[in-house]
BAKE-672275 format. One record per residue (C-alpha): x, y, z; residue in one letter; residue number from 1. Coordinates in nm, 4 decimals. Example, Ala and Ser with C-alpha at 12.3 -4.5 7.8 and 13.67 -1.06 7.14 Angstrom:
1.2300_-0.4500_0.7800_a_1
1.3670_-0.1060_0.7140_s_2
! end
This chain:
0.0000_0.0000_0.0000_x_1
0.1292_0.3626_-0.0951_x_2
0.2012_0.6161_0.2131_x_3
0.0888_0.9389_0.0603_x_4
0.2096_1.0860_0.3959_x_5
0.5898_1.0792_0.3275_x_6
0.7513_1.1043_-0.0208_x_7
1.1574_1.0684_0.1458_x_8
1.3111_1.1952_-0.1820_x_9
1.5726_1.4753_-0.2658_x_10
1.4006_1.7417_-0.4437_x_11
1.5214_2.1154_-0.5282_x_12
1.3521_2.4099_-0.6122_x_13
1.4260_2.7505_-0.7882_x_14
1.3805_3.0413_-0.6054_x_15
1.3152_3.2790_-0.9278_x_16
1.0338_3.4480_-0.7451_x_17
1.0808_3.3542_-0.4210_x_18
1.3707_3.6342_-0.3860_x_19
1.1267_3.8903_-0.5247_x_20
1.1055_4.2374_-0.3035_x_21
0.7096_4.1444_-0.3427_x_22
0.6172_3.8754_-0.3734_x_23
0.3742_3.7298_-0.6698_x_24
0.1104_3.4214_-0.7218_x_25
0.3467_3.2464_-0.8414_x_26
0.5632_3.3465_-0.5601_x_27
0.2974_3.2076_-0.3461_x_28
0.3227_2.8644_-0.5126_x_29
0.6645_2.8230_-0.4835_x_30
0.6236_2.8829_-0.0973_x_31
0.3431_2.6802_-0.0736_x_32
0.5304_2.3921_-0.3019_x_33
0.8125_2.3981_-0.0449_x_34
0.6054_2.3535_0.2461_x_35
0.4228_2.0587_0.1357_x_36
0.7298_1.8632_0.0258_x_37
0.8561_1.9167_0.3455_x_38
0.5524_1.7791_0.4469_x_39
0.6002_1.4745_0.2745_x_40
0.9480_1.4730_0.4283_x_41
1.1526_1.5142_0.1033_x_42
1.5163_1.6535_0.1638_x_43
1.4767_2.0493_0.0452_x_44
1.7406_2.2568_-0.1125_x_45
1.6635_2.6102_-0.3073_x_46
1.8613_2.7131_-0.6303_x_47
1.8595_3.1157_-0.6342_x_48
2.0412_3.3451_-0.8384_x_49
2.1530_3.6569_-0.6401_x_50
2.4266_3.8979_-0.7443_x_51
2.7594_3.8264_-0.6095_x_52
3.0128_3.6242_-0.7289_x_53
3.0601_3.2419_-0.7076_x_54
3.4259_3.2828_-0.5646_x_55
3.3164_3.4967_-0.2536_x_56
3.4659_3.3415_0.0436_x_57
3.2260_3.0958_0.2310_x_58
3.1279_3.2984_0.5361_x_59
3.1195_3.6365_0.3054_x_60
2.8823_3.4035_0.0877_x_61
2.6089_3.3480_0.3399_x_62
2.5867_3.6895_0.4443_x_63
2.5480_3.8322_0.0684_x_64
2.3167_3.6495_0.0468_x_65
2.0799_3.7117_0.3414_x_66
2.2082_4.0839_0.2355_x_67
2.0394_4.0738_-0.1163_x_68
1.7083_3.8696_-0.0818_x_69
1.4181_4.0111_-0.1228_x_70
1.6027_4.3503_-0.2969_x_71
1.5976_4.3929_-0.6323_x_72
1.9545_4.3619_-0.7388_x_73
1.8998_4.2221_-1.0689_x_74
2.2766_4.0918_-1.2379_x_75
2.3371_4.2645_-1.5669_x_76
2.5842_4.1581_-1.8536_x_77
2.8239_4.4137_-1.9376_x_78
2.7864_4.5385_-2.3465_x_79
3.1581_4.4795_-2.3886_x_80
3.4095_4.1651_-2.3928_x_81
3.5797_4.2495_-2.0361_x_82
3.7788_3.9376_-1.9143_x_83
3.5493_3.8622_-1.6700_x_84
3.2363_3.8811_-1.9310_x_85
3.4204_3.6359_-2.1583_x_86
3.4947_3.4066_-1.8469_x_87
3.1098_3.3814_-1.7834_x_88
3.0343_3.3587_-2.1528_x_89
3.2383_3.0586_-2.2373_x_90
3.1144_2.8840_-1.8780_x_91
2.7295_2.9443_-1.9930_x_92
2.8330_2.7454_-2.2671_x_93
3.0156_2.4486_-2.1020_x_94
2.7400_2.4767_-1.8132_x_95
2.7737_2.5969_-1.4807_x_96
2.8564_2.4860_-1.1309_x_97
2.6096_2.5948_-0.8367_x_98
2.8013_2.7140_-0.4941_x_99
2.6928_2.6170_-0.1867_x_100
2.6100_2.8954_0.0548_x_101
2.6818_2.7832_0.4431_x_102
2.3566_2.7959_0.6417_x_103
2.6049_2.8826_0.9841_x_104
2.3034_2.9411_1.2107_x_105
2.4953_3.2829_1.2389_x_106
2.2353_3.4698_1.0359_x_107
1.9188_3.5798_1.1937_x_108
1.6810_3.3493_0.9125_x_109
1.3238_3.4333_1.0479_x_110
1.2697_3.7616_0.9065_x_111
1.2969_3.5943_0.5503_x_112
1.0511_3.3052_0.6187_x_113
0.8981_3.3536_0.3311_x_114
1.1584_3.4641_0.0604_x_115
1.3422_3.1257_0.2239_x_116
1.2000_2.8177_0.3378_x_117
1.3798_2.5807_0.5989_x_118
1.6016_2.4677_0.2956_x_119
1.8392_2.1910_0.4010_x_120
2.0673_2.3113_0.1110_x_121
2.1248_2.6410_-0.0078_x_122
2.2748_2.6938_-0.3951_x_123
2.3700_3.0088_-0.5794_x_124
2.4377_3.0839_-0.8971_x_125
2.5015_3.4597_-0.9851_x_126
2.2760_3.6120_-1.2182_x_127
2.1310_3.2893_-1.3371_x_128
1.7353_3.3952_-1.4523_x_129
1.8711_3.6439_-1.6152_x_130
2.1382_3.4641_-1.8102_x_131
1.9890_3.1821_-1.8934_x_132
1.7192_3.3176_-2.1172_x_133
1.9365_3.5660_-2.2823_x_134
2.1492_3.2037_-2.3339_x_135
1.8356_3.0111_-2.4634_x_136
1.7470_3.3782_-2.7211_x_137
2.0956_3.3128_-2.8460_x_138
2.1483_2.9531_-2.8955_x_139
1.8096_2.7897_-2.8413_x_140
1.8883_2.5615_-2.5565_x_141
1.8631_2.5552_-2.2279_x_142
2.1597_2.6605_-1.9335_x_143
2.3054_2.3303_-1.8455_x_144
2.3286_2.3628_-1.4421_x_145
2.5520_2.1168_-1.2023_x_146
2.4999_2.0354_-0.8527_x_147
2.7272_1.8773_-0.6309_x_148
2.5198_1.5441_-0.5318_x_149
2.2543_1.6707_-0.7388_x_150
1.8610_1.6000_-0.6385_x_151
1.6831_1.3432_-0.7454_x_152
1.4133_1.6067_-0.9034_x_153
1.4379_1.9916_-0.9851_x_154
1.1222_2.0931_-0.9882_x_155
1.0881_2.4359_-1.1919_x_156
0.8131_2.6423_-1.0284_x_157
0.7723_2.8619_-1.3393_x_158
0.9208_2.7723_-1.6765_x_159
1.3258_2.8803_-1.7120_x_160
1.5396_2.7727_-2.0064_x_161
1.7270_2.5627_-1.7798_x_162
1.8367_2.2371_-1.6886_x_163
2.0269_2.0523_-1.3946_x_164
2.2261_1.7779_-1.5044_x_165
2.1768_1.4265_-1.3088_x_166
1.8574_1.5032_-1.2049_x_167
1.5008_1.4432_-1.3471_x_168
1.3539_1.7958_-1.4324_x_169
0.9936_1.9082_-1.3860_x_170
0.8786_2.2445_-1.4993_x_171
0.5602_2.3864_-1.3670_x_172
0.3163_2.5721_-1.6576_x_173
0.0556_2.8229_-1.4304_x_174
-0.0905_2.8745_-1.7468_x_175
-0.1105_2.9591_-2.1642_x_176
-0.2409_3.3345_-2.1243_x_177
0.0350_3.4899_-2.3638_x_178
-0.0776_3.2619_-2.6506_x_179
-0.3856_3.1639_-2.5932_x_180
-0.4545_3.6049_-2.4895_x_181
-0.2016_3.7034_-2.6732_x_182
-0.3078_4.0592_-2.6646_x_183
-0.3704_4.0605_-2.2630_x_184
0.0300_3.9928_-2.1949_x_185
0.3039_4.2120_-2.2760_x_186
0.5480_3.8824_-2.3328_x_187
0.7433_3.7799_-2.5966_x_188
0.5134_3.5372_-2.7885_x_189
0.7887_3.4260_-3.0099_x_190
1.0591_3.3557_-2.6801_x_191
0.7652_3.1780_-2.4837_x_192
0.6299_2.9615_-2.7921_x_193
0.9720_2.8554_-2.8346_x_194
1.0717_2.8162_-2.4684_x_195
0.7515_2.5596_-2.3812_x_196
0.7660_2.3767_-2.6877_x_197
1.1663_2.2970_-2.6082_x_198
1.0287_2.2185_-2.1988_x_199
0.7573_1.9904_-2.4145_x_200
1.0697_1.8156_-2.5645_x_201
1.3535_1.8309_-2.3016_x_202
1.1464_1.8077_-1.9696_x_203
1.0898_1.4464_-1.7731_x_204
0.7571_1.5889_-1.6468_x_205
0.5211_1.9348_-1.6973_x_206
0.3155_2.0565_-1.3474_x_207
0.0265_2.2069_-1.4343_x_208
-0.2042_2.3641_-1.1851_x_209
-0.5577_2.3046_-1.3679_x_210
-0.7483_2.0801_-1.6272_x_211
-0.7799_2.3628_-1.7908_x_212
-0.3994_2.5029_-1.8091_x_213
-0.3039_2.1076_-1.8811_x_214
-0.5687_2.1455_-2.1800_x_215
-0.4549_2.4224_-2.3148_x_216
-0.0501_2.3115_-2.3067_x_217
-0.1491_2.0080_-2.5097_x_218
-0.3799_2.1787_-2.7580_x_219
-0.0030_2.3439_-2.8493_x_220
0.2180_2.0777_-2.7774_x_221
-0.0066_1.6985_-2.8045_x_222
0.3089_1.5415_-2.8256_x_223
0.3958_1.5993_-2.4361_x_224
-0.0100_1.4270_-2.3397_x_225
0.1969_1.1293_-2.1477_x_226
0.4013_1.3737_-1.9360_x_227
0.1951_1.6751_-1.8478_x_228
0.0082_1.6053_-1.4603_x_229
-0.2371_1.8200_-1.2959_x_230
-0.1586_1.9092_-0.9380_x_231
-0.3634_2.2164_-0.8739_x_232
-0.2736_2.4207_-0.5681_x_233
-0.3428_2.4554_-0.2185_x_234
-0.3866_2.6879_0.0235_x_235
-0.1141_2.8762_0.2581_x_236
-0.1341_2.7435_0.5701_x_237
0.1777_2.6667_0.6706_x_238
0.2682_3.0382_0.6612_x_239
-0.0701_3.1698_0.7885_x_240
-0.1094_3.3227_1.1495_x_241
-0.4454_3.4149_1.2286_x_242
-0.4093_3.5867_1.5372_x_243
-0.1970_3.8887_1.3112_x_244
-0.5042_3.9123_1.1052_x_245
-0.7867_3.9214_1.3697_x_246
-0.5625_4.1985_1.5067_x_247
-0.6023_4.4125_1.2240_x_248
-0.8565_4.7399_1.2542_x_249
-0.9915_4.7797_0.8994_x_250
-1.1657_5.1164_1.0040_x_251
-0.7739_5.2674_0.9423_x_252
-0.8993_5.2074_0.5673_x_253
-1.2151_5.3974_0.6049_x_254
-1.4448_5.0650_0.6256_x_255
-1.6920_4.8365_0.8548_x_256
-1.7028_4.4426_0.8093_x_257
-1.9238_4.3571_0.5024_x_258
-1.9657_4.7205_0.4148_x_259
-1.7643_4.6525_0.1172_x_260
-1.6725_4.4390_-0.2030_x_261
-1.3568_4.3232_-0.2489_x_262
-1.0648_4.2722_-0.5374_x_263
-0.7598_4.1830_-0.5166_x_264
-0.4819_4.0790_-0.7989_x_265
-0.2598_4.2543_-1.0370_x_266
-0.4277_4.4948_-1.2292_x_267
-0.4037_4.4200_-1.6285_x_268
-0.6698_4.2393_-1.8977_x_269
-0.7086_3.9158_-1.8133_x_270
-0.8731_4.0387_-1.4524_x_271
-1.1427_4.2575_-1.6462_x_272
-1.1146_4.5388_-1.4257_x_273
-1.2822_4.7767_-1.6616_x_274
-1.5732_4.5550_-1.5973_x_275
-1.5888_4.4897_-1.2660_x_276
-1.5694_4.8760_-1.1908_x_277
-1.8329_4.9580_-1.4207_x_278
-2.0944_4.6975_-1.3299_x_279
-2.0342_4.7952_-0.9585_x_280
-2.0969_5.1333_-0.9748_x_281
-2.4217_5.0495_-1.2109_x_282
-2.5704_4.8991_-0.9158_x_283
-2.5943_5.2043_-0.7029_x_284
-2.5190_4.9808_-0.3935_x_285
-2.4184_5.1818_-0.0429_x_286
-2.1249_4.9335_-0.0372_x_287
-1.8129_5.0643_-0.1016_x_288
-1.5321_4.8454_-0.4006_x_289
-1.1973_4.8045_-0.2487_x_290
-0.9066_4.7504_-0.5072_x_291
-0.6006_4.5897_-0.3824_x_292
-0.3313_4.5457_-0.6494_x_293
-0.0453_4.6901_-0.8611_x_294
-0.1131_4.8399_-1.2078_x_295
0.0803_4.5365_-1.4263_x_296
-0.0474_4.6980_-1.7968_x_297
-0.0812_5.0460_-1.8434_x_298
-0.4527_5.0867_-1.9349_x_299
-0.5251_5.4191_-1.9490_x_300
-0.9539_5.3688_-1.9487_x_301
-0.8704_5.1258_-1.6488_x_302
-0.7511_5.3940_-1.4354_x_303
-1.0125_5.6843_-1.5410_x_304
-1.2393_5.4366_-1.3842_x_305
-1.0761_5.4034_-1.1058_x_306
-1.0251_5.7626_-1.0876_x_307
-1.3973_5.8320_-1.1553_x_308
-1.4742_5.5641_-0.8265_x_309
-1.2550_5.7161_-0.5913_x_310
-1.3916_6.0785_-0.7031_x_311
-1.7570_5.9723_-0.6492_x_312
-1.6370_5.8164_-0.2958_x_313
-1.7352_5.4198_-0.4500_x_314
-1.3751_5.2692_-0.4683_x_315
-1.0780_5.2952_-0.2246_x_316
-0.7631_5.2207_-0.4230_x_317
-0.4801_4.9885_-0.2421_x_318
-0.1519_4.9477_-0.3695_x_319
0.0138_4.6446_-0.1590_x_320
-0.0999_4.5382_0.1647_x_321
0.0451_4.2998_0.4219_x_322
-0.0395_3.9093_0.3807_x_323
-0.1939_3.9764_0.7645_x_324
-0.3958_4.2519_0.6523_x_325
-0.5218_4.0991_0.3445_x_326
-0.6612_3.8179_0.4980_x_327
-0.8500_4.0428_0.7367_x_328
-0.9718_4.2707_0.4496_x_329
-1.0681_3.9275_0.2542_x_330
-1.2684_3.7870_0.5647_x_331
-1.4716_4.1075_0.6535_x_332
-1.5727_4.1159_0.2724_x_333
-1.9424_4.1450_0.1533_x_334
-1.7366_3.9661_-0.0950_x_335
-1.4862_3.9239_-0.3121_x_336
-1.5535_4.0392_-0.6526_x_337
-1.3485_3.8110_-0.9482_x_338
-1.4756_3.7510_-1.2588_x_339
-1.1605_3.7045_-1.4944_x_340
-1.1626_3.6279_-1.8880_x_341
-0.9088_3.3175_-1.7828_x_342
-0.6915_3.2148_-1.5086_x_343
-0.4738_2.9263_-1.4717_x_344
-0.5846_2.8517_-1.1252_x_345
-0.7871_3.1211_-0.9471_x_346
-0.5964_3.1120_-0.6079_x_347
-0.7952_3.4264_-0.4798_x_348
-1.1348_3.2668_-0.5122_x_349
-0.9813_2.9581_-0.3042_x_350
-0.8461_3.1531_-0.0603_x_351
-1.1423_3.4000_-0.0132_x_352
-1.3767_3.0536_0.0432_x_353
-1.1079_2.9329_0.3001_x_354
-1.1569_3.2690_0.4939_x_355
-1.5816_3.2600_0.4913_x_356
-1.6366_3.5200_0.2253_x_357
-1.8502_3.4957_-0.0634_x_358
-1.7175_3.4940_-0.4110_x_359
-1.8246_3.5978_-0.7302_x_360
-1.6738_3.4551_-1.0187_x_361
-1.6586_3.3664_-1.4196_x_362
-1.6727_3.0670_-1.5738_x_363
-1.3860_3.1079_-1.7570_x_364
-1.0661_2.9217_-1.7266_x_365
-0.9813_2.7042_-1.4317_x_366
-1.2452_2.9072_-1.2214_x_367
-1.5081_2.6259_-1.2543_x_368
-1.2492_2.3872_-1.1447_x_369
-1.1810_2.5681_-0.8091_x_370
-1.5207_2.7114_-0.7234_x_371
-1.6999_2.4207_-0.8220_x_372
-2.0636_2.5178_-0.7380_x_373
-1.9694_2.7234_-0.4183_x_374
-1.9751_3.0650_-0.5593_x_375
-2.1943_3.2765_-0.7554_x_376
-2.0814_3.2652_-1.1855_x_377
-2.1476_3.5332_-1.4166_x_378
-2.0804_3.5951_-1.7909_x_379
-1.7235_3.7923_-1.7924_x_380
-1.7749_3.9031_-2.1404_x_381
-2.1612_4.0275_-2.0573_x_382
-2.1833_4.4059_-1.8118_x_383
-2.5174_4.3157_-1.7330_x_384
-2.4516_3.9721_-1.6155_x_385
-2.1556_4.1024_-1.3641_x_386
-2.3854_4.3629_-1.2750_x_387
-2.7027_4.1650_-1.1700_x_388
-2.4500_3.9391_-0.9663_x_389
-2.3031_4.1924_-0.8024_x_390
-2.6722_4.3401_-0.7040_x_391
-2.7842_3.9914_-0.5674_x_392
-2.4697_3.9843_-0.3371_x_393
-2.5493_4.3141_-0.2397_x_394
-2.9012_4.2690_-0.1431_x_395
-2.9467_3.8881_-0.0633_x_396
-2.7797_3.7957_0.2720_x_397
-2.9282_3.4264_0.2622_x_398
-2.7336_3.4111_-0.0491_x_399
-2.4120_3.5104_0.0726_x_400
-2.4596_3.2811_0.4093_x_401
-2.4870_3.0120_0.1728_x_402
-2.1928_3.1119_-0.0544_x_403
-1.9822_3.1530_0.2714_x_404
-2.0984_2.7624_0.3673_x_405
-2.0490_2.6201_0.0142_x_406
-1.7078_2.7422_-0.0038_x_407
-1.5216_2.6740_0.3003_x_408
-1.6775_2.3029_0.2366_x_409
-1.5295_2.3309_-0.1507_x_410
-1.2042_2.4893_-0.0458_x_411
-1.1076_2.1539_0.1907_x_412
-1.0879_1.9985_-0.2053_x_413
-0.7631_2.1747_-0.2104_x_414
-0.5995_2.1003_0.1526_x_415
-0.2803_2.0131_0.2120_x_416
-0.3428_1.6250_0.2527_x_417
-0.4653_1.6272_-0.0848_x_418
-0.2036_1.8322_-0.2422_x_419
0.0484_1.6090_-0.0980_x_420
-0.1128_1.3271_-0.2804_x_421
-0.1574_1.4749_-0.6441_x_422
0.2123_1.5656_-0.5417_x_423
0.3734_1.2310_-0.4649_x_424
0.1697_1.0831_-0.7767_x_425
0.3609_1.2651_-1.0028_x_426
0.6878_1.2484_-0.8676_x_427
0.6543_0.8337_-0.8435_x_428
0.5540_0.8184_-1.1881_x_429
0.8642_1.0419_-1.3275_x_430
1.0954_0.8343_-1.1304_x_431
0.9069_0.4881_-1.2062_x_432
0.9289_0.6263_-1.5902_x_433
1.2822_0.6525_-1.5420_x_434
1.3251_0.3326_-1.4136_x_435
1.1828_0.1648_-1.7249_x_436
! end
């Protein structure tokens, strides 16, 4: 019989947006990937690229290190042949060599808990997300990458033109938005159709976090079907302390519990904004629209919306807000207010059902997937649909009991326990592949 409970394997993750000054969804994932697989006891390192150089002394090492996480210090390539750009040229091309850093105990840690899991193994290599794809645009493969006693798995948590020799290689695909939208990202379409059709080729495994995302990577690449698994996501509970967010006084931001609607997420197409702001204030409600995210695409009629809210007194506009204070803000919702043209997962809506609050969604994407029938779905595409939903929310509170009920009953679909398991799945079957 399989344990699900304990997976004891050697397994290494990038920290590409872990070491971000703030941190992303996907930054979220690879936090939450971490914790589970130490869950499932697995033996942890993290592969970062920070900006100092692989001969620094040892002790010099570990405290650049803890220096320049979480601070954008991005490496840059000089434009012209020095000896020390040529050294790093030609070693791009024969592959490169992580270097430990020392974990001393030295270093005060717990200020970075979540830029840096409890690693057992810390690995550097300087200015390696940045190199590697400016490698892949030149050549068209990927940065070969060494580890001394390398892990059994790398497991990508976004997709990098890279590759760690001696290990089996996993890359996780959050989803196809830049083709499939291709006018909702501001990405190279060329550089990313290229760069997942060579991880359809090279990888031993793609992560995907929906049916849907999985669907759409193999309506590009069908050629990859035996290879591509579905793990979804789960929640962030590892990280999660409850008693900072019950200790937060929303009334600092001008509002009451349930007095208000709620978004949250980076502000560009895909999250149909425009929409969202003009069905709400259609619907005359008392209720106030909190917006909690950073501009990602420069709309222009986006933000005279916006504008026009805050003018009228409807919307209160928040940049970046704790992880503490968001849950609180999510929680005392009338509810949260998401009805996307696509997402790859949806982790908002999740999360917003963990915490009691009501959700309205789309039925776009992998929304159906997460929400199942716990939340209330409207037409993304149609005003008047997000509008009427938005009205219901606002005037039936039977309905929103029962949306609150429904969802923290659909959200325990995407524990822990049973990310664990999707988890472990797919790792056996790469290594029982290999063994065949």
């Amino acid at each position: 019989m399989t344990d699900h409970s304990s997976f004891p394997c050697s397994i290494c993750i990038d920290g590409f947006n872990l070491a971000l000054e703030k941190g992303t969804g996907i930054a979220t994932y690879a936090r939450v990937l971490s914790y589970n697989l130490q869950a499932l006891h697995c033996r942890l390192s993290g592969l970062y690229g920070l900006n100092f150089l692989d001969s620094t002394p040892a002790s010099l090492r570990e405290v650049l290190f803890f220096d320049q996480i979480g601070r954008e210090n991005r490496w840059k390539r000089g434009k012209f042949p020095t000896p020390h750009w040529l050294k790093e040229s030609f070693r791009d091309v024969r592959g490169i060599t992580a270097t430990p850093v020392p974990l001393s105990g030295r270093i005060e840690r717990r200020m970075h808990k979540d830029r840096l899991p409890d690693f057992e193994r810390l690995l550097n290599i300087r200015g390696l997300f940045q190199r590697a794809p400016q490698y892949f645009n030149k050549t068209g493969k990927f940065l070969r990458v060494r580890i001394p006693n390398p892990p059994q798995i790398m497991h990508w948590t976004y997709p990098l033109p890279i590759i760690v020799e001696g290990s089996y290689n996993i890359y996780t695909v959050h989803d196809m938005v830049p083709l499939v939208f291709p006018s909702t990202t501001l990405d190279n379409k060329k550089y990313h159709f290229n760069l997942l059709k060579r991880i359809s080729e090279v990888s031993d495994a793609v992560c995907t976090v929906s049916e849907s995302s999985r669907n759409d990577f193999l309506s590009f690449f069908p050629e990859a079907r035996d290879k591509v698994f579905n793990t979804y996501q789960s929640l962030d509970v590892y990280s999660e302390n409850t008693d900072d967010a019950e200790k937060i006084d929303i009334s600092k931001f001008g509002l009451m519990p349930k007095e208000y609607f709620l978004f949250c997420g980076s502000l560009e197409p895909k999250k149909n904004i425009g929409r969202i702001i003009q069905a709400f204030l259609a619907t005359r409600s008392s209720r106030k629209l909190v917006i909690i995210g950073a501009m990602a695409w420069k709309n222009e009629e986006d933000n005279r919306l916006i504008e026009y809210g805050i003018e009228l007194g409807r919307i209160i506009r928040l940049d970046y807000v704790s992880r503490a204070t968001l849950q609180k803000l999510v929680s005392s919702s009338r509810a949260l207010l998401f009805p996307s043209l696509t997402e790859g997962f949806g982790l908002p809506v999740l999360e917003a059902m963990a915490l009691g609050a009501p959700v309205l969604t789309s039925k776009e994407g992998a929304l159906p997937e997460v929400a199942g029938d716990a939340t209330l779905m409207v037409d993304a595409y149609d005003l008047a649909s997000i509008e009427a939903g938005i009205a219901r929310l606002d005037q039936d509170d039977d309905l929103c009991k029962s949306l609150c009920e429904k969802g923290m009953s659909q959200a325990e679909m995407f524990s822990p326990a049973a990310y664990q398991k999707r988890l472990a799945a797919m790792y056996r079957a790469v290594l029982a592949h290999a063994r065949t």
